[in-house]
Every structure is written in structure tokens, then in C-alpha cells.
VOGU-3710 file (C-alpha; in Angstrom, 3 decimals, decimal comma):
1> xxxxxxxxxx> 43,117/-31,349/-66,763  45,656/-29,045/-67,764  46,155/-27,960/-71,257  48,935/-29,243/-71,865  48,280/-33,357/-71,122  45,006/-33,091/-72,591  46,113/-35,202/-76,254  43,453/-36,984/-78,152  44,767/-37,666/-81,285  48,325/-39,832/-82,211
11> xxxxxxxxxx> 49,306/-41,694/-84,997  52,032/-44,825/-84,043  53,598/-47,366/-86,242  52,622/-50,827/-84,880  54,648/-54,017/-85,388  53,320/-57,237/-84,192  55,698/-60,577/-83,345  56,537/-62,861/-85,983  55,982/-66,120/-85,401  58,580/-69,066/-84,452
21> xxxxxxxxxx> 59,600/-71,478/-87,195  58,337/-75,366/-86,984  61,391/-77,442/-85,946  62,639/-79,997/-88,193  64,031/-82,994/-85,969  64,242/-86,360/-85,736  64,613/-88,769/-82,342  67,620/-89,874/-81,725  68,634/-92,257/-78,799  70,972/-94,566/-77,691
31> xxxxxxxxxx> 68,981/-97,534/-78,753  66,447/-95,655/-81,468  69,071/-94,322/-84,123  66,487/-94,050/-86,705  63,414/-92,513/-84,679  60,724/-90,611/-85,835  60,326/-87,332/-86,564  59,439/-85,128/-83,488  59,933/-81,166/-84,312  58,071/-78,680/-82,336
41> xxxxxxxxxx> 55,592/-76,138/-83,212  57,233/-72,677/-83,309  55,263/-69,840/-80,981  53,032/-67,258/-81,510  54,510/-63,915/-82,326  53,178/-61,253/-79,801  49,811/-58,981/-80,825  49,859/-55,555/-79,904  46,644/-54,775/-78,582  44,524/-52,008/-76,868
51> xxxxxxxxxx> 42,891/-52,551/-73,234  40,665/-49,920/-71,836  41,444/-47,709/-68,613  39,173/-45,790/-66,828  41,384/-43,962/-65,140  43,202/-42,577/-68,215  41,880/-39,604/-69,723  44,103/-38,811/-72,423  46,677/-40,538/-75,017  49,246/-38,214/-73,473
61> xxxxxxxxxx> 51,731/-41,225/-72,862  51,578/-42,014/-76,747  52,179/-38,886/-77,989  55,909/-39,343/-77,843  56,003/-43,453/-77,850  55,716/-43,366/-82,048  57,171/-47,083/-82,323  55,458/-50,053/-80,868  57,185/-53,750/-81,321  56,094/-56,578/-80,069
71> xxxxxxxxxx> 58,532/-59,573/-79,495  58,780/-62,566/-81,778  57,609/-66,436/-81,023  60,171/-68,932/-80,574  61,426/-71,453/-82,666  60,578/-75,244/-82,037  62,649/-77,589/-80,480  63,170/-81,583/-80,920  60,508/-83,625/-78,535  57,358/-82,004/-79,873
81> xxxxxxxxxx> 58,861/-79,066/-77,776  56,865/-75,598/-78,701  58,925/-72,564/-79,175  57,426/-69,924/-76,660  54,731/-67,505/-77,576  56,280/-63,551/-78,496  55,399/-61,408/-75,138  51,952/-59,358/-76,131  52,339/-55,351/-76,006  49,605/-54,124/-74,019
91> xxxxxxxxxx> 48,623/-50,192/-75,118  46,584/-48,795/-71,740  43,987/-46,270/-73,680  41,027/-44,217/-72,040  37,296/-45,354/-72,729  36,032/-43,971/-76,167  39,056/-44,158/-78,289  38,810/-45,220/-81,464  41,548/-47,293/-83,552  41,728/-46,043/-87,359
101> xxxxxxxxxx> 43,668/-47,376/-90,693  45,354/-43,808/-91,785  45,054/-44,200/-95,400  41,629/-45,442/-95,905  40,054/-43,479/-92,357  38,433/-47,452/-91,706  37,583/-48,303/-88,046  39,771/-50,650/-86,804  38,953/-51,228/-83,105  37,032/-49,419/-80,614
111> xxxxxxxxxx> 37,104/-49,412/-77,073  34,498/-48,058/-74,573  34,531/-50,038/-71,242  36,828/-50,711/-68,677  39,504/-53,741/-68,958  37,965/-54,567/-72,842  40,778/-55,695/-74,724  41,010/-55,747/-78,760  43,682/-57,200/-80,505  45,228/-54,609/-82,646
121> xxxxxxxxxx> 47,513/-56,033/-85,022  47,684/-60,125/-84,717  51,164/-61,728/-84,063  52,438/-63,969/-86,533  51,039/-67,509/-86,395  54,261/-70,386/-85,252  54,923/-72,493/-88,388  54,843/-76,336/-87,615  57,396/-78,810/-86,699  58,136/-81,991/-88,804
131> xxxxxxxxxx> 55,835/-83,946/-86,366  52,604/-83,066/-88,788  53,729/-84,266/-91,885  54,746/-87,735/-91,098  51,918/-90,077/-93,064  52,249/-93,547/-93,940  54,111/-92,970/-97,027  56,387/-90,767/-95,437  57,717/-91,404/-92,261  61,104/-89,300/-92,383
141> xxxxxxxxxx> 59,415/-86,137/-93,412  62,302/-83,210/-93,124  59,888/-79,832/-93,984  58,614/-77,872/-91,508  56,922/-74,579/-91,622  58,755/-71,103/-91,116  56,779/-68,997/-89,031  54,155/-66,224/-89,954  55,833/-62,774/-90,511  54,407/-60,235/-88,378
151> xxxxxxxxxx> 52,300/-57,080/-89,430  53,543/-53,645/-89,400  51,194/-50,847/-89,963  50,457/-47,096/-89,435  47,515/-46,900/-87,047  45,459/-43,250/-85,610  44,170/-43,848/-82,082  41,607/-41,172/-81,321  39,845/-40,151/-78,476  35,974/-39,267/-78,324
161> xxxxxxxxxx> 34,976/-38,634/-74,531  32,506/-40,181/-73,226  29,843/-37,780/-71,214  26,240/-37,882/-70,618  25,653/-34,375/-71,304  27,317/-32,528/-73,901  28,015/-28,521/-73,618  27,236/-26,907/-76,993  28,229/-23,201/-77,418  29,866/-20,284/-79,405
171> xxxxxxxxxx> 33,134/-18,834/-77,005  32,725/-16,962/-74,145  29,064/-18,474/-73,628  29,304/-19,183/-69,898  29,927/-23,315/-70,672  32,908/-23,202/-68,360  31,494/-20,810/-65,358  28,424/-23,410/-65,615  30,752/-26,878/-65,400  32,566/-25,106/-62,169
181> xxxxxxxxxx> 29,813/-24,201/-60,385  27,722/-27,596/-61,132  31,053/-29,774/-60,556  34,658/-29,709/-59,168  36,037/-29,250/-62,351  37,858/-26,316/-62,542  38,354/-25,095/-65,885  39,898/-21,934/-67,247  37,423/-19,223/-67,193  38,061/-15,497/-68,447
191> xxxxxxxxxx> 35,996/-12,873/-69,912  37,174/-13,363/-73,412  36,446/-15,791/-76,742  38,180/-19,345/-76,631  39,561/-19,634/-73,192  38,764/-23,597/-73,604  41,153/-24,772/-75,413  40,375/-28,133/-74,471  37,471/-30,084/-73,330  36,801/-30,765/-69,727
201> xxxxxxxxxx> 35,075/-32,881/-67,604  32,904/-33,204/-64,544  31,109/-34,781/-62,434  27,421/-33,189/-61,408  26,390/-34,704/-58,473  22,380/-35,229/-58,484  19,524/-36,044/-55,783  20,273/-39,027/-53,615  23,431/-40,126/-54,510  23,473/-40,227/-58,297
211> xxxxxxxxxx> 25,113/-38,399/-60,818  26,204/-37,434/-64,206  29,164/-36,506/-66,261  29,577/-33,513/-67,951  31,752/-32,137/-70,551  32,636/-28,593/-71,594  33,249/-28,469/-75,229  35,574/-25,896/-76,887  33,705/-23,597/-78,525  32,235/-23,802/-81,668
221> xxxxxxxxxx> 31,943/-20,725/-84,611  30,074/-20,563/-87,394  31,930/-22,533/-90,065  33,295/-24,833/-87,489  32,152/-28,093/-89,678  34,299/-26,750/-92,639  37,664/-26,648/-90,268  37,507/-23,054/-89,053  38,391/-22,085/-85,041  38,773/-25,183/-83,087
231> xxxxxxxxxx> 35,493/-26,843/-84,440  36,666/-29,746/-86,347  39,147/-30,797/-84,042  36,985/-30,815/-80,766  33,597/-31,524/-82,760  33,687/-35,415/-82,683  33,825/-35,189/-78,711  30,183/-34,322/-79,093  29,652/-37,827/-80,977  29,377/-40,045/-77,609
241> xxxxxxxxxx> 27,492/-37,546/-75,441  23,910/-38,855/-74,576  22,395/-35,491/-74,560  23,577/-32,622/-75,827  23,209/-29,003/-74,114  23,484/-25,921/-75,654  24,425/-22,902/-73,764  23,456/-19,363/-75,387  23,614/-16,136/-73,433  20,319/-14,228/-72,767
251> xxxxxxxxxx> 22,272/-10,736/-73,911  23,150/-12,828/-77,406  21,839/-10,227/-80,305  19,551/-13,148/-81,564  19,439/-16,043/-79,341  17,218/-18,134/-82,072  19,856/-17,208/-84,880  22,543/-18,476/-82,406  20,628/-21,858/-81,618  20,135/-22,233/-85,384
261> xxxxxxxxxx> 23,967/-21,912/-86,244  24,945/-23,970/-83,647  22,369/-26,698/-84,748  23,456/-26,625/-88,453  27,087/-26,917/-88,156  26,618/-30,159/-86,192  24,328/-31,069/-89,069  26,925/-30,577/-91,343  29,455/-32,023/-89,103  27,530/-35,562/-88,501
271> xxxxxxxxxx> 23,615/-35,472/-89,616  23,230/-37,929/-86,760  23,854/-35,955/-83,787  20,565/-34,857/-84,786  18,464/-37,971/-83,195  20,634/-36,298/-80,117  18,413/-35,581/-77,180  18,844/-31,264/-77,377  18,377/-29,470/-74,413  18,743/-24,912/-74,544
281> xxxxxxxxxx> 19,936/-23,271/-71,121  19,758/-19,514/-71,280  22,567/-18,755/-69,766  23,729/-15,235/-68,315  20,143/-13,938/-67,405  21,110/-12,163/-64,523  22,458/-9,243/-66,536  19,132/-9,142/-68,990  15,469/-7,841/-67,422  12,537/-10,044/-67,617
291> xxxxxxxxxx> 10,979/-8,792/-70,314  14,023/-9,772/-72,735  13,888/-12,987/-70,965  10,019/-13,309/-71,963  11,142/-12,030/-75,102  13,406/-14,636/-75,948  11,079/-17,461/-74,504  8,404/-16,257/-77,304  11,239/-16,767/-79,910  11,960/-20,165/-79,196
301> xxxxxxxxxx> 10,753/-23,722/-80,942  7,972/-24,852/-78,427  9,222/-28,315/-78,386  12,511/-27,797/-77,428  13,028/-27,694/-73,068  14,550/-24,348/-72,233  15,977/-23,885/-68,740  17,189/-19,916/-67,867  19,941/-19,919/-65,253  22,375/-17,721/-63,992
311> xxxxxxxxxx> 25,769/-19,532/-62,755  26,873/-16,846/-61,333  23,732/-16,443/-58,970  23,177/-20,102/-58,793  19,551/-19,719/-60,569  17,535/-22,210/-62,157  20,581/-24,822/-61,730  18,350/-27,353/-60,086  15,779/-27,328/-62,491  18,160/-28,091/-65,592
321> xxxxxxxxxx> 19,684/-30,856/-63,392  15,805/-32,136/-63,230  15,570/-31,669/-66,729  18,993/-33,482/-67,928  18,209/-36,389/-65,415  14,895/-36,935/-67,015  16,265/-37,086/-70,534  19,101/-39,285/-69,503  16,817/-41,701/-67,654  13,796/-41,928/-70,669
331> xxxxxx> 13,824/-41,607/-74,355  12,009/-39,108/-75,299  11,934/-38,138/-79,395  14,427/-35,916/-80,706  13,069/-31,680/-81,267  13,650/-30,552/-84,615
//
């Protein structure tokens, strides 16, 4: 996923169809000169609305499509004849994005499986012909109704991936080295802070057949929840994961300290990522001896499941994929 196309947040101005005006006609035949009244119903002005795709992985092809119209209905027509319905604008999104009202930050729509469609903004409803309004004590009845306008409104569409597993880490932690070698993802990787600049994804594959997706989160700093680095704009990826990794390096000055930062600035970001299944690799251990790795196990809450691997030297990459699988497949409570 390069870069570049990865674009999770747009804002576009949405305009729905107005709807058709109600005819107002009379029939009128050779031999019926004074018939009754027989307008049409005028049609449905088209909705805009959002259908999943989960082949999509980005709002890319929105980022430069800042109007959306939808057509009008069509007026009615002598006979009882309806106007047409207003042709429906269909917006292809990927699973997890979330429709918003700019102004007030209100969810509007959300949309997290495959071919789910949710009416955005409603067309305009088709006013009604003459034909309705014709009662005993008025049998030439000339009103009809205009049509509904249509709406037009300022709308955010945002992306939140959805992943089973989270990665959770400051830069340069050894999330990205651990998505290649686990996956065929192939994100940037280079020895220096914030060479993610954008989350990626992958696929781990798992025992007999199954497996899991995984995404590599930009890295988070201290202070991320308040806006600074990339935090804010990358945190609310971590919002759909089902469990949520974090990744500290065993030559980290204080790997408890690390965990702890990292744990309070999703606090501050969302206190419910808390009730988040948390899961601690160790990553990096083959340049640390075993006595800081013993070291750092000592330090550690008891309750929370702490996997040491090396994805450079493939090491204890099997047991964290036991480990995930199990807290993907059961509920068990959340550390603290």
C-alpha cells in the first residue's frame, strides 16, 4: 500500500435528487370532454448512499471527487403516469468507514461488511398528482403537490481499519520488520524513527488453514493523544482492532515505563480501548543477553501474556501466533 494512496479521511459536499412535482391533469377524450382528474405522482429524487467494498482499502478515489449530485425525480404525467425515480449515486467505500456531520462530529452512517448499503442523504420525496385530492365534494380538484427539495450537506467519511490484531508501539520498535516477516506485507522498514507513515496490513497465515489480519500502526509518542507526531491522526485505527499488541524493544531503557506510556495515551485517547484484549511482545531480543531478558520479565505486570521474539531470527514467532489465536478465539478479561 504505497504511501501515497493510503487516504482515510475526506470531507465531500453531498446533494441528494429532488423530487418530481405531482401532475395536475384532467382526462380528456374524444367522447369524455369533462373527465376526471388523472395527474401522476412525480418520482423520487435520487439518495446518495454508501455501499461497502471489500476490496477497497482506502477513500483514495474521493479525495479529489469533492461534489456529489444525485439526479432529480421526474415530473408526473396525465394517466396516473409516475414521473421516474432520480438515478441513486452509489459511493463504493472500504469496510470500517465511518460517515460524520462536520459541524456537530455526530455519526451519521457506518459501514463494516461487504455489499451493506446506507442511505446517506435521502432524495426528495415526488409530490402527488391531482388524482389524490378528488373527494366527493370536489371532483375537478386542480392542486397537486411540488416535489420534495433535495438535501445538500457537508459530510466527513473516515476510515478506521478493521484488523484482528492491532500493533502498538513508539517508532523504530520493530512493528514493521515483525508484519513482513509474519505476512506478505511489505512495508517500509529502515533503521530510523517514523518510517510508517501509514498503517499497513497483513495477512498472518495460522495452523491449518486459518488466519488473521494484522495491522502495523504508525507509531505512537508520548503526547500522541494531545495531537503531537502522527498519534491523533492514526490513533482511531486502533478503535476496531480485536486485540491489541504492543511491541517494545528488549534494549528499550525501561521497557515497563514504555508499556505504561503507551497504555496511557490510549487511555487518554479513548478510555475504552482499555476492555481491549492487550498482548506485550518483546521485540529485538536477539541483540540483549538473557539475563536482561529475565530482567525485564521480573519487571512486568504478571497478568499481562508476554511473548519475546526476535523477527529477525524468526524466534518465538509461533508462540505469539498461539497466543493471539487464543485471545481472538475466547474472551478472556481485560489486564490492567
Amino acid at each position: 500500500m504505497a504511501s501515497s494512496n493510503f487516504i482515510d479521511y475526506v470531507k465531500i459536499n453531498c446533494r441528494s435528487g429532488a423530487g418530481g412535482a405531482g401532475s395536475s391533469h384532467f382526462r380528456r377524450e374524444k367522447h369524455v370532454p369533462k373527465g376526471g382528474p388523472d395527474g401522476g405522482d412525480g418520482g423520487r429524487g435520487g439518495h446518495i448512499i454508501l455501499r461497502g467494498n471489500a476490496q477497497m482499502w482506502t477513500l483514495l478515489h474521493l479525495k479529489y471527487r469533492k461534489h456529489v449530485k444525485a439526479d432529480s425525480g421526474g415530473n408526473g404525467d396525465g394517466g396516473r403516469r409516475s414521473g421516474a425515480q432520480g438515478e441513486d449515486v452509489i459511493l463504493d467505500v472500504p469496510l470500517g468507514t465511518i460517515a460524520r456531520n462536520p459541524d456537530t462530529g455526530e455519526q451519521l452512517q457506518e459501514i463494516t461488511t461487504d455489499g451493506q448499503e446506507a442511505i446517506l442523504l435521502p432524495g426528495g420525496r415526488g409530490g402527488l398528482g391531482n388524482d389524490h385530492f378528488k373527494s366527493p365534494t370536489l371532483q375537478a380538484p386542480e392542486h397537486a403537490q411540488p416535489g420534495e427539495p433535495g438535501r445538500e450537506e457537508w459530510v466527513i467519511l473516515e476510515l478506521k481499519l478493521l484488523a484482528d490484531v492491532g500493533l502498538v508501539g513508539f517508532p523504530n520498535a520493530g512493528k514493521s520488520t515483525l508484519l513482513s516477516v509474519v505476512s506478505a506485507a511489505r512495508p517500509e522498514i529502515a533503521d530510523y524513527p517514523f518510517t510508517t507513515l501509514v498503517p499497513n496490513l497483513g495477512v498472518v497465515a495460522y495452523r491449518d488453514y486459518k488466519s488473521f489480519v494484522m495491522a502495523d500502526i504508525p507509531g505512537i509518542i508520548e503526547g500522541a493523544s494531545q495531537g503531537k507526531g502522527l498519534g491523533l491522526r492514526f490513533l482511531r485505527h486502533i478503535e476496531r482492532n480485536s486485540v491489541l499488541l504492543f511491541v517494545i524493544p528488549a534494549d528499550s531503557p525501561d521497557v515497563k515505563q514504555e508499556y505504561n506510556t503507551l497504555l496511557n495515551e490510549l487511555r487518554e485517547y479513548n478510555p475504552e480501548l482499555m476492555d481491549k484484549d492487550r498482548l506485550l511482545a518483546i521485540s529485538k531480543i536477539d541483540t540483549v543477553d538473557e539475563a536482561d531478558l529475565a530482567r525485564i520479565k521480573g519487571e512486568l505486570p504478571e497478568k499481562l501474556p508476554v511473548t519475546f521474539i526476535s523477527a529477525v531470527s524468526q524466534k518465538g514467532l509461533s508462540e505469539l501466533k498461539d497466543q493471539i489465536w487464543q485471545h481472538l478465539t475466547q474472551t478472556p478479561a481485560a489486564v490492567v
